[in-house]
N, C-alpha and C positions, 0 to 999 in steps of 0.2 A: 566438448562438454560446455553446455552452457549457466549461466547461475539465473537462478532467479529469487530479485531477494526482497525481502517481507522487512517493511516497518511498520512497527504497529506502537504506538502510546496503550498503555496498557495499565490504566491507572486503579480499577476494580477487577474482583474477579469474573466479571461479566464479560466485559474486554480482553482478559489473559485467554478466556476461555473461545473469545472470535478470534483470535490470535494463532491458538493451540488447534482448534479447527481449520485453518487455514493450512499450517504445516502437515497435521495429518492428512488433508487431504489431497496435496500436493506427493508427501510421503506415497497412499494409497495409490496415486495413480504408475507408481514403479516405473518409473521412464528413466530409463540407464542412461541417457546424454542430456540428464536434468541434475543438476545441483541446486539444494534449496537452504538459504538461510533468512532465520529470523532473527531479528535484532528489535530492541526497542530505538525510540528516535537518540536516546540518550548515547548506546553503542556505538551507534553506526557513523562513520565516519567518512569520506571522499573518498577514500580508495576501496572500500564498499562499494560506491556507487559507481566509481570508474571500472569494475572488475564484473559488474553483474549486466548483462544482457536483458533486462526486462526487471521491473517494481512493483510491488504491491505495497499502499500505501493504508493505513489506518490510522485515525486517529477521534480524538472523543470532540465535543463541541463545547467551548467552554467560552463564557459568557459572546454567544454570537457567532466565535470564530475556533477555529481548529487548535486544537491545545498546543502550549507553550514550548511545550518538547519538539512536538514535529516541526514549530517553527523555526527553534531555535539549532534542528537538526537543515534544515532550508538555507538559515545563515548561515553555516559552516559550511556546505558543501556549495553553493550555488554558486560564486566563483569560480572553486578549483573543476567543476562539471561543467562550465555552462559551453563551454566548446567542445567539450569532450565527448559528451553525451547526448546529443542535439536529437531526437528521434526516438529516445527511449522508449520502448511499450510501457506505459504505466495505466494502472486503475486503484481504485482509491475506494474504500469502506470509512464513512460516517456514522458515529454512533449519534446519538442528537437526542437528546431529551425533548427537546423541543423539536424548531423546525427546520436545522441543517443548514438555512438561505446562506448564512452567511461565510459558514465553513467552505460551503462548496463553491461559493462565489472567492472565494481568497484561495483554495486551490487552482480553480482554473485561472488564476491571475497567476502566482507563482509557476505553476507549470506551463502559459503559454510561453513567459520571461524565460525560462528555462529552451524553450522550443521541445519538451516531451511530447510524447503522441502517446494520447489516451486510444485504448484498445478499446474500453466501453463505459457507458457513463458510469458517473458516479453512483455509488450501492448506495442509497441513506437508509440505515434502521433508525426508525424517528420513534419519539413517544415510550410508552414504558418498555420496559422489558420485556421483550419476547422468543422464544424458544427456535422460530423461525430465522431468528438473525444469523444463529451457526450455521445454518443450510445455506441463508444467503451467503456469506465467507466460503463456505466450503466451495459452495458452486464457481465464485468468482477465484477464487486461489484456483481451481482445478482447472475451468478453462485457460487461464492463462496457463498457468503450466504444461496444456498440451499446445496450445498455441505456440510458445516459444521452442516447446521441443521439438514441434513436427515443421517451424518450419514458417506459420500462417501469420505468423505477426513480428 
């Protein structure tokens, strides 16, 4: 069985709802040697991270850079992980009001530090709200979910 686990910052109901897309469609895709959990960055802890076989990362953009939660979920685990976890499949959903540069630039710093392997670039929903962003979550929760299960990543 493997796990694949979802951090998402989840500060509006915009966000809960790329978040809830995400689980359902990992749910939807039924893969019996898939375990999925969601956690916000506040939950989740290093034995989370040490226990799960692949990441889905989320987070909002707040003044420039990736919200405070997910960072401060980064400083908690990024010692007790950084040997342990070397390889991880990760991919990463920015929500960005604006224009992402800097969330995504402070991601791929944190996760090169870490030694993760990103499966596919970064998702960014930039600009207002739009209805097309849960497709994008969905899409990107569901590949990875067949990816870890079948095997490809």
């Amino acid at each position: 069985m493997k796990t694949l686990l979802i951090v998402f910052h989840t500060p509006s109901d915009n966000t809960q709802a790329m978040a809830d897309a995400m689980l359902k469609a990992v749910e939807g895709q039924a893969l019996e040697n898939l375990n999925v959990v969601l956690k916000t960055p506040f939950e989740t802890q290093a034995q989370d991270v040490l226990a799960c076989d692949g990441i889905v990362l989320g987070t909002t953009e707040n003044l420039g850079y990736m919200s405070g939660a997910l960072k401060d979920f980064f400083d908690r685990i990024y010692y007790p992980c950084l040997e342990e976890k070397q390889g991880l499949p990760v991919v990463a959903v920015v929500r960005a009001g604006h224009d992402g540069t800097g969330t995504c630039r402070a991601l791929n710093t944190i996760l090169t530090g870490l030694k993760w392997r990103w499966v596919q670039d970064i998702v960014l929903c930039r600009g207002p709200w739009q209805a097309e962003f849960i497709g994008q979550c969905e899409e990107v929760a569901a590949a990875m979910a067949v990816g870890l299960s079948e095997g490809m990543i």
